[in-house]
Every structure is written in structure tokens, then in C-alpha cells.
C-alpha positions, 0 to 999 in steps of 0.5 A, a space after each residue: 261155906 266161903 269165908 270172905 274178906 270184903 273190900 268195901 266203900 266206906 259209904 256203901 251199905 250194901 255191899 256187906 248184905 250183898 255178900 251175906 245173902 249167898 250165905 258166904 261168911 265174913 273173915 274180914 273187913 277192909 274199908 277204902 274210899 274214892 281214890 283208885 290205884 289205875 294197877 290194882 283198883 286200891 292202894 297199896 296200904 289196902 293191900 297189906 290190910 288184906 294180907 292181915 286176913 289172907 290166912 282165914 279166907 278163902 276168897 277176896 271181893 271187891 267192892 267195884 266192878 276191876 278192869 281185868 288187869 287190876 284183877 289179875 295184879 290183884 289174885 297175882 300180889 295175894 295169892 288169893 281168888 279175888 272177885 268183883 261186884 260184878 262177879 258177886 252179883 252173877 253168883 247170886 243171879 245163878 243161886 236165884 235162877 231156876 226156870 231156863 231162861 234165867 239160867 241162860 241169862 246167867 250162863 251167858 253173863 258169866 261167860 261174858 264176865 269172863 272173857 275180858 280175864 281169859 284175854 288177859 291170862 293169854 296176854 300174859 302166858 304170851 309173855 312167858 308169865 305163869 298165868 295162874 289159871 289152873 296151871 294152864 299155857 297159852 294154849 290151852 287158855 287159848 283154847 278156852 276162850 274159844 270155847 266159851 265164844 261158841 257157847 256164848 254164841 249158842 246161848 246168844 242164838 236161844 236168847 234171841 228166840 226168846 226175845 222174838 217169842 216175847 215180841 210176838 205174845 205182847 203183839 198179841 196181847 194188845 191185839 186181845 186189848 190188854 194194858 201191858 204194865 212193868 214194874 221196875 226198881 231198885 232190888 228188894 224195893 217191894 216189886 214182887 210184893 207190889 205185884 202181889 198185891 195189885 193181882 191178888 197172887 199168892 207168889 211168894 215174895 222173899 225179902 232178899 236181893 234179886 229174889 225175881 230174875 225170870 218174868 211173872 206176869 199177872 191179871 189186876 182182876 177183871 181189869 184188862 191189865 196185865 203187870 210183869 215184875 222182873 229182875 231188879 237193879 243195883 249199883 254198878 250193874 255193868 252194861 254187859 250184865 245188863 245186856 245179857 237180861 235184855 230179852 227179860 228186861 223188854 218187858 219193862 222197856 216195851 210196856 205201856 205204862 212202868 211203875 218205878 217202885 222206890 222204897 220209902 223205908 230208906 233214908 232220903 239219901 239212899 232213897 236218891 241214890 237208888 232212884 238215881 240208879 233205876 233212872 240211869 238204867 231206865 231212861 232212853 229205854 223205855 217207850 211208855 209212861 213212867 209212874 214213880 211209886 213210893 212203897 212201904 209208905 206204912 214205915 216210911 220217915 220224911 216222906 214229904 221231902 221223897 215226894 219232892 225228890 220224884 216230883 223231878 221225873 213224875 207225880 207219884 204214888 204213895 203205897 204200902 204194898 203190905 198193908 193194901 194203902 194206895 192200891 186202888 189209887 195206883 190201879 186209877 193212875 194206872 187207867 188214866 195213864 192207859 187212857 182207860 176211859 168210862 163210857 156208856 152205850 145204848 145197844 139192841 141186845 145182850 147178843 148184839 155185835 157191840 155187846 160182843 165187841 165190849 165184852 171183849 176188848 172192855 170191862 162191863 161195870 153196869 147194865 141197866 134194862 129197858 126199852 133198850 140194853 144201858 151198858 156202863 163199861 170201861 175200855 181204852 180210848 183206840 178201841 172205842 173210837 173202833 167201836 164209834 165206827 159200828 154204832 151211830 150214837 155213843 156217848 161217853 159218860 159226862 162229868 158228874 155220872 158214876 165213874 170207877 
């Protein structure tokens, strides 16, 4: 087991757990604030902190994403393997990813994480410096880093395969009438459990950071709504990492309706802070609408004024994934944002051309015989101005009529 120093924010209560859910050990602790040293990212008195603990570890990590010339002052003054958030995260990413999509996602976030600290190695062995990395020269670093640029490029190449796949069966999955809905978020927000509960799945959800990297994606029962969760977000989340879970990330960016799950358990300023990093991430991308969500509301404190902090971006929906509270509301917001509408419609048989194109592009609710077939259903509106074309006197439900 890794025993580690961590250089954190003085604000940050993140960073800590973040280190400790790869099972790494904490040797020691140095704190900084804001102020930036431009050659190695702290001050110089945070350095001889450190030294204080070099003996009892065997890695140092900083809380900050390092330019790769302050990486390489640092592991250079202390003698030490050093890393930043950025490289923590893609640790965790490669102890969570198991299908392989993931792990291509995290081999090539990896990859590209390092390039920036293999140029900067070759800078400096041009420069007649002992470069540090596994006593290599010039040469052979040179040669490393043309290596991982053709398997960058290999992986880059199956990655847009996967993308291109994912294009087409959400193509044809609104071509079968489904509702394609996201769930986005900070990590450990509750979206795997939220998914869960809106489809009825028995997925495990684990209550631990980036515990979901590859997509799941289930049916809220009977409804023609399919939910897909994927990786969450964190702070400091570099374009690159970002950039390399692209084809996973889609799925959010291209759905018909997002929900921004928010965790209510937090405190109103981790609560923005977090809410602030998923829109950062979020907004320019994504092409459907966004539905805030407001989960854990079961232990939640001061949840009037989080609901006033969302109704800058939305109206939201106050759940408890857990306990089930909200979930049907969720599922009619969902419907109404989907432009999922109730409709009823006289047809001439149970096999008639219009009973076959309800049962399937819509959801039947009621069908009540007479003299001629009563069907109650429900269907997006662009597929009922389709079925308009086939019959002559469709009707939707008027107010005051059973609704869902």
C-alpha cells in the first residue's frame, strides 16, 4: 500500500477522500492556499514541509493539476515520485475501469497525461541534464514518446469506432420511439443509485468516487424512456481527461432530456460549488433539456435556499433516490419535457393499422370496448402527428379527462 504525502487546499475537502479511495495511505499532510509559485506550483516553505515527511513515503500528490515544468522542479528538489489531481484521478479511473471501453478511455487519458512530461524529460536531456526518468537519454525517452503517439493514435482510431457505434443505435433507438435521457453530475452525487431506482435495476450502486466509468443504460418500466448514467465529474477535471471519455460522455451531450443530479446532503457551499462544476462542463454541449435534480432530499438541510440556487439554470426535482420520494414526479417531468402527451383514439380493431402503430411507438394506459375499440395511450407528440396522417378523427384528451 502506497504511503502518500498530500499537498491540499486549505479549502478542499475532497482531496483527502480522493486519495484514500484507492486505498493509498496518508504519511502526511501539508496544507497551502491560492498563492501559486509559477516553478513549482508551492512555495518554497511547502517544499521544506514536505521534506519534513519524505522519509516515510513513497509518493507525493498535489492538489492542482502541475504544468509539466513544475512537475518536473518538483520530483527534481525531492527526490520523490510526485503527481497531480489529474494523475490521481486517472489512477482511480484505471482501478474502476473493467469493460473495454473504459479501459481504452483510461489508457488513452494516461497517455495523453503524459506526453506533456515526456517532452519536457527530452527538453531537458537535450540540455545535457540527467532527466530522471529510469536513468533513460535523450534517445530513448525520444523514442518513448514516439511510441505512445502511435498508440495514442491506435486507441484514438478504436474510440472513434465506438463513438460512431453509439451514433448510430441512438439513431435507431429514436427511430423505435424511445426517449433518450442522461444522467449527469458531480461524483458520488447518487446518479447510479438514481438510475436504479427510476428503472427498477438491481445494479449495484457503490458509495464511492467514479464508481460508474462505462455507460449503463436501462428502460423506466413499460415507458418508452431509456436512462444511461455515466462517469461523474470532479473539480479540476483537465479538457484532456474530459476529451478522452468523449465517446462515453455523448450520451449525455446528445440525450433528449439530461437530469443534473445535485446532492442535497451537502452543505449550500459545496452544493454550488459542485453545481458550478457539472454546468461548467455541461453547458454549450448539451442538445436536450436540462432538469436539475435535487437527490438525498431525506437528509438534506437548507434545502429552501438549494432550491433557490437551481432556480438560476431550471425548476427542480426534489428526490430521495433511496427512499423512492419524487420519483414519480421526476418520471411526469421527464414526460412533459419529452413532450410525451396523453391521447385517446377510436380505432376499428384490436389489428387494425393504428392499434399496431400505438402499440409501437406509444404506451397503452386503457382500452375500453364497444361498438368500436376506445384506446387511452400515451406517445411523443411527432409521433402522433404521424399517426393524424392515418386516421381521420383523433382526439387528444381534454382537461378534466384521466391523465397519467
Amino acid at each position: 500500500m502506497p504511503r502518500v504525502i498530500a499537498v491540499k487546499r486549505r479549502d478542499s475537502r475532497e482531496f483527502i477522500p480522493l486519495i484514500e479511495s484507492l486505498g493509498h495511505e496518508i504519511a502526511g499532510i501539508v496544507e497551502f492556499s491560492e498563492g501559486k509559485n509559477p516553478r513549482y506550483f508551492i512555495s518554497r516553505g511547502k517544499i521544506e514541509e514536505i521534506r519534513d515527511h519524505l522519509g516515510e513515503a513513497d509518493m507525493v500528490v498535489i492538489d492542482g493539476i502541475l504544468k509539466s515544468s513544475q512537475w518536473y522542479n518538483l520530483e527534481k528538489e525531492l527526490g520523490i515520485e510526485v503527481k497531480d489531481k489529474g494523475g490521481m484521478i486517472i489512477d482511480i479511473f484505471a482501478d474502476r475501469a473493467k469493460s473495454k471501453e473504459a479501459m481504452l478511455q483510461v489508457e488513452y487519458a494516461r497517455l495523453k497525461y503524459e506526453i506533456p512530461m515526456i517532452r519536457e524529460l527530452v527538453h531537458h536531456a537535450r540540455m545535457g541534464e540527467h532527466a530522471g526518468w529510469h536513468g533513460a537519454g535523450e534517445y530513448e525517452i525520444a523514442d518513448y514518446y514516439e511510441m505512445i503517439r502511435r498508440k495514442m493514435t491506435r486507441i484514438k482510431r478504436e474510440l472513434e469506432k465506438i463513438k460512431k457505434h453509439r451514433e448510430e443505435r441512438r439513431k435507431r433507438r429514436r427511430e423505435e420511439g424511445f426517449v433518450l435521457v442522461g444522467i449527469a453530475g458531480y461524483t458520488n452525487s447518487g446518479k447510479s443509485t438514481l438510475l436504479n431506482a427510476l428503472t427498477a435495476n438491481n445494479m449495484i450502486a457503490e458509495e464511492r468516487m467514479f464508481s460508474t466509468l462505462a455507460t449503463k443504460t436501462s428502460r423506466i418500466e413499460r415507458e418508452r424512456i431509456l436512462v444511461t448514467d455515466t462517469v461523474g465529474f470532479v473539480e479540476d477535471m483537465p479538457p484532456w481527461l474530459i476529451s478522452a471519455f468523449e465517446p462515453t460522455l455523448e450520451e449525455i451531450y446528445s440525450a433528449d432530456v439530461v437530469l443534473l443530479v445535485l446532492d442535497g446532503s451537502d452543505d449550500i457551499g459545496e452544493f454550488r460549488r459542485k453545481m458550478n462544476v457539472s454546468l461548467d462542463i455541461l453547458l454549450g454541449k448539451i442538445h436536450g433539456v436540462m432538469v436539475p435534480v435535487i437527490n438525498k432530499v431525506d437528509v438534506a438541510e437548507e434545502i429552501e435556499e438549494k432550491v433557490l440556487a437551481v432556480k438560476e439554470i431550471g425548476d427542480p426535482v426534489l428526490v430521495s433516490a433511496r427512499s423512492g420520494e419524487g420519483l414519480d414526479a421526476l418520471i411526469r417531468r421527464i414526460m412533459e419535457e419529452a413532450r410525451i402527451r396523453e391521447y385517446v383514439l377510436e380505432v376499428p380493431s384490436m389489428d387494425s393499422e393504428e392499434m399496431r402503430y400505438i402499440r409501437r411507438f406509444g404506451r397503452i394506459r386503457e382500452i375500453t370496448h364497444g361498438e368500436r375499440i376506445k384506446v387511452r395511450f400515451t406517445m411523443q407528440e411527432r409521433f402522433y402527428e404521424e399517426l393524424v396522417k392515418r386516421v381521420n378523427s383523433p382526439q387528444e384528451n381534454t382537461p378534466g379527462e384521466s391523465g397519467i
